[in-house]
VOLOKOL-75199 format. One line per field, with one value per residue (C-alpha): x, y, z. Coordinates in Angstrom, 1 decimal, always signed. Layout:
REM residues N
X	[X ...]
Y	[Y ...]
Z	[Z ...]
END
This chain:
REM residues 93
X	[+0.0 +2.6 +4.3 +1.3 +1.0 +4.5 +4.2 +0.8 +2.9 +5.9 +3.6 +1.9 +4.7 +6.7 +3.4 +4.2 +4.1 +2.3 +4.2 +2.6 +4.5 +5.0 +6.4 +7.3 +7.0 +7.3 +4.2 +3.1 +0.3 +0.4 -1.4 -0.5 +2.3 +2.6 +4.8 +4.3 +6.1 +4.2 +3.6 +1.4 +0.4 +1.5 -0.1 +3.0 +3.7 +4.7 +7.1 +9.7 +10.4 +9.4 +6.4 +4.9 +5.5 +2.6 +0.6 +0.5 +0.8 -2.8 -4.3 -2.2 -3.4 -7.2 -6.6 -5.0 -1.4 +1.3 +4.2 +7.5 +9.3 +9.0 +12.2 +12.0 +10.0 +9.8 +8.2 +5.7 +8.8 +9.6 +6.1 +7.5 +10.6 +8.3 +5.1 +6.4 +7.5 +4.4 +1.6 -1.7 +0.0 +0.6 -1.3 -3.7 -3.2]
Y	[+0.0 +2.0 +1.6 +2.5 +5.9 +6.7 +6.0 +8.1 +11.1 +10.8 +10.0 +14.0 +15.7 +14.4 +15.2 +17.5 +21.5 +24.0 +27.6 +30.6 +32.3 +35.6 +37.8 +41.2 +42.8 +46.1 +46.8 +49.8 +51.4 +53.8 +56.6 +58.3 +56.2 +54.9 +52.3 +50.5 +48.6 +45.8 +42.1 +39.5 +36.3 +33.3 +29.9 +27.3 +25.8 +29.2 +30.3 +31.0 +34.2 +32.3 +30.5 +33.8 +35.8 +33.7 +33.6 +37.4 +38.9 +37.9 +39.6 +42.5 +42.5 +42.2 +45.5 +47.3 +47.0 +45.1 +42.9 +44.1 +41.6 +39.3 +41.1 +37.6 +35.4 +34.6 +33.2 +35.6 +36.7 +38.9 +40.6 +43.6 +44.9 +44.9 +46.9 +50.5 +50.5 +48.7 +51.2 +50.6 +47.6 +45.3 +42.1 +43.8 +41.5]
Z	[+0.0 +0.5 -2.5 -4.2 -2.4 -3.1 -6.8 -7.2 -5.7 -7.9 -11.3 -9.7 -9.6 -12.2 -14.6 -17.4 -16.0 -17.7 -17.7 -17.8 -20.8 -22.3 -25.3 -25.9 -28.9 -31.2 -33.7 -36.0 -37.5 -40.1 -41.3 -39.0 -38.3 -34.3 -32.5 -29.2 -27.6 -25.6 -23.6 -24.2 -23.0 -25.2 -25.7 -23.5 -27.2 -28.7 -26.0 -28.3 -30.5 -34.0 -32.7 -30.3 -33.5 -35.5 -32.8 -32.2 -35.6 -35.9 -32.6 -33.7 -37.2 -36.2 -33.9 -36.6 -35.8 -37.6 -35.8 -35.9 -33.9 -30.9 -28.7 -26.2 -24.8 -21.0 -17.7 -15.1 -13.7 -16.7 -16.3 -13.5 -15.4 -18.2 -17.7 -17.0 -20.3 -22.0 -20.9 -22.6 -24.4 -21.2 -21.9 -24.1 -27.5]
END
């Protein structure tokens, strides 16, 4: 029985952890022409540059703003340092 309990822990914590994930990014609009710089929540699969870029460039595009790059990608620990310098754009795509 106990061998049982121990193995039920260790298959729970050794169970695959989801992390919360992040990007910041640079977009435009033109006419008149704007930039921001902002954060946004990733999907856990696209928490690299490359992948957060695909997945943002559309919620960007359908607000009228075009990607310019993904700058990084990172964990909740990021989000501080980071939205002083976002403004209106933290977490809003």
């Amino acid at each position: 029985m106990a061998r049982m309990l121990i193995l039920m822990v260790l298959i729970t914590v050794a169970g695959p952890v989801q992390a919360e994930c992040y990007a910041d990014y640079k977009a435009k609009q033109d006419d008149p022409l704007r930039l921001a710089y902002g954060v946004a929540q990733v999907s856990d699969g696209n928490c690299d540059p490359g992948s957060a870029a695909g997945e943002l460039a559309g919620r960007l595009a359908a607000a009228g703003w075009e990607l310019l790059s993904v700058m990084s990608t990172f964990g909740p620990e990021g989000l501080g340092e980071r939205q002083a310098s976002a403004g209106d754009h933290f977490l809003r795509y």
